[in-house]
C-alpha positions in Angstrom: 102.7 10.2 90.3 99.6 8.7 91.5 98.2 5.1 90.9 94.6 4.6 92.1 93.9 0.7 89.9 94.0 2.9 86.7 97.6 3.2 85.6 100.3 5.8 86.9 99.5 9.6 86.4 101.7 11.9 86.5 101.1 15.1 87.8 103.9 17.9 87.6 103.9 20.8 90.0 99.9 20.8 90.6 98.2 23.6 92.1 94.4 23.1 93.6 92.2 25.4 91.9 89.0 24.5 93.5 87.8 22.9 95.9 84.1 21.3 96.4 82.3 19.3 99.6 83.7 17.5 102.3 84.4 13.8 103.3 86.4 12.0 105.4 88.5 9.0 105.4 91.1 6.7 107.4 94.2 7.5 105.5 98.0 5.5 106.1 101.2 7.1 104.7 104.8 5.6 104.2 105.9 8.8 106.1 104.2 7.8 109.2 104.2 3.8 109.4 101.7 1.7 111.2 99.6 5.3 112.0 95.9 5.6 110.2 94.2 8.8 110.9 90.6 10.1 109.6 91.3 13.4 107.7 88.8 15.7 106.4 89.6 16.6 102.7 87.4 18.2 99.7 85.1 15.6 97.7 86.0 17.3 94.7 88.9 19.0 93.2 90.2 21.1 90.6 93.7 20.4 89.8 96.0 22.3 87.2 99.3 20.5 87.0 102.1 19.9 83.9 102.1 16.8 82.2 105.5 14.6 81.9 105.7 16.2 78.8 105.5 19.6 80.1 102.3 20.5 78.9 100.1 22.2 81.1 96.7 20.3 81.9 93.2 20.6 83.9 91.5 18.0 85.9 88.6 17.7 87.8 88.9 15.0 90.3 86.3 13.6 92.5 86.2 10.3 95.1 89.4 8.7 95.7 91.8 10.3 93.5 91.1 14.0 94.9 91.5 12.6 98.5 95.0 10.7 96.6 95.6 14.1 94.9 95.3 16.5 98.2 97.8 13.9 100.3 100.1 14.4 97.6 99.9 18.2 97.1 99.9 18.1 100.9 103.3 16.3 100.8 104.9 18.7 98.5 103.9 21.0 100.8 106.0 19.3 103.4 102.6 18.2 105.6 101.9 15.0 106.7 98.9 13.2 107.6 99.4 13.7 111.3 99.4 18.2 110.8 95.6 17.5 109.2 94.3 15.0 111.9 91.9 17.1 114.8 93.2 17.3 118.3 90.9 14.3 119.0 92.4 12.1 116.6 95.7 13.3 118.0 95.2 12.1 121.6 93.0 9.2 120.6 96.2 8.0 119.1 98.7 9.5 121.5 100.6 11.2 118.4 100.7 14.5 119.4 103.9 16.9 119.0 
């Protein structure tokens, strides 16, 4: 589920399609506390993903939600903010493995 100021969406197994662009932003997660990182991450996305219904849906996302979206996917994935961040980031932040 993802909540970006426009109400909870729910998005059930999603896959990404496509991907579009580049931009980067400081991201936090709850996984990694107190740790903000710029990641690099598609501007735009195509999404395919089941509804809480269990109907199967397409989205286009752009901006904020397809940054939300890939952290998410990226999660179920079992990555983490700190397995995208460059080697720079890394030892800027002294968080390396």
């Amino acid at each position: 589920m993802i909540d970006i100021g426009r109400g909870p969406q729910v998005f059930v197994n999603p896959k990404i399609l496509k991907k579009e662009g580049k931009r980067v932003l400081e991201e936090g997660c709850l996984s990694v506390p107190g740790v903000f990182l710029k990641i690099k991450r598609a501007e735009e996305i195509e999404v395919e993903a089941l509804n809480k219904e269990g109907e199967n849906f397409k989205i286009r996302a752009r901006g904020l939600l397809a940054h939300c979206l890939q952290q998410e996917i990226d999660h179920l994935n079992g990555i983490l903010i700190i397995d995208r961040a460059s080697i720079w980031e890394k030892l800027k932040r002294k968080i390396l493995k």
